[in-house]
N, C-alpha and C positions, 0 to 999 in steps of 0.2 A: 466646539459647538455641542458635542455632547453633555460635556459637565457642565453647559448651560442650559440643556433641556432636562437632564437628569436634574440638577437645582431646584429648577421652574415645576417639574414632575413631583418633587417633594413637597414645594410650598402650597403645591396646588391640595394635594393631600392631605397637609394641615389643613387644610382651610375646608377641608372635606369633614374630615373626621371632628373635628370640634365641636359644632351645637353635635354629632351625633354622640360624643365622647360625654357631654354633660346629658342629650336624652337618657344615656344610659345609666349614669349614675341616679339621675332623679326617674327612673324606673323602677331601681334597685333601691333606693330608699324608699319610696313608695310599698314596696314589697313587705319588705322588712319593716317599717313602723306598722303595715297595715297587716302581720303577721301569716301573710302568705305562705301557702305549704308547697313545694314543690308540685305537687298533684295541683293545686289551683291556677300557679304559673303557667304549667302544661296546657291546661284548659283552657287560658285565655291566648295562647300561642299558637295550638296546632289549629293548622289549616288556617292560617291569619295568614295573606299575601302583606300587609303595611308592614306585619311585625317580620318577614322574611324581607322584604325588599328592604326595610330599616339596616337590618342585622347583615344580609348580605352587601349593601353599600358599603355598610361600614369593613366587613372583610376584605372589599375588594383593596379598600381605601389603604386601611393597616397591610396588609398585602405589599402593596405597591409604595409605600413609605417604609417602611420596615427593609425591603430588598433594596432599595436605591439608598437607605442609611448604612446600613452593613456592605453594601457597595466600598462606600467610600473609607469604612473602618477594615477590611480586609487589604484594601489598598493600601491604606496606610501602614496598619501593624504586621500585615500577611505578606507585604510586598507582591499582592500576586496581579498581573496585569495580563491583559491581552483577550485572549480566548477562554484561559481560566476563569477570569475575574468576571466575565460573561457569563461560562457557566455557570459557575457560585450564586450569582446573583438571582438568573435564571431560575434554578433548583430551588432558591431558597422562596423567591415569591410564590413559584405554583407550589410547592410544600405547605406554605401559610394559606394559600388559596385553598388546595384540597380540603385540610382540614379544617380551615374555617366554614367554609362553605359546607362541607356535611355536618359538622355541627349545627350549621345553621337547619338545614333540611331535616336532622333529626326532631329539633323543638318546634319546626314550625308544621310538617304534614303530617297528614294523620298517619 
C-alpha cells in the first residue's frame, strides 16, 4: 500500500510541477531576450508574495518528487530497506526543502 501512495505521490507531483516547470522557463526566456540584469529580476521579485508562493509550490513540489524518486533508485541500487531507506528519503526531501525554500526567501523579501 505504500508503493501505491508513494506512486500516486509522485504522479501527483508531476502534475504539479509541469505548467510550473514551463512558467519558468517562459520567465527565463522572457528575461533573457528582454536582456534583464540581475538587479532588475531582484526588483521585480523582492517582496512579490505570487513570485514566492510560485517558487515555493514549485520547491515543495520538486522536493517531494525528487525524495520519493531516489526513494526507489536507492532501493534498488543501494539495497537499503526498512528504517534506512526512510531516513534517506526523509533527509533528502527536507535538505531539498531547506534549501529551496531559502533560496526562494532570499529572492523574494526584501
Amino acid at each position: 500500500m505504500l508503493t501505491f501512495r508513494l506512486f500516486m505521490l509522485q504522479r501527483v507531483t508531476a502534475l504539479i510541477m509541469a505548467p510550473l516547470v514551463l512558467g519558468h522557463l517562459a520567465v527565463m526566456i522572457y528575461a533573457i531576450r528582454g536582456g534583464l540584469s540581475t538587479g532588475a529580476i531582484l526588483s521585480r521579485t523582492q517582496g512579490s508574495l505570487p513570485w514566492a508562493l510560485f517558487y515555493g509550490t514549485f520547491v515543495v513540489a520538486v522536493s517531494v518528487h525528487a525524495a520519493v524518486g531516489m526513494r526507489v533508485i536507492a532501493a534498488e541500487v543501494l539495497r537499503l530497506r526498512g528504517h534506512l531507506l526512510n531516513a534517506v528519503s526523509w533527509a533528502l526531501c527536507a535538505f531539498l526543502l531547506f534549501t529551496g525554500l531559502r533560496a526562494v526567501l532570499s529572492v523574494t523579501t526584501l
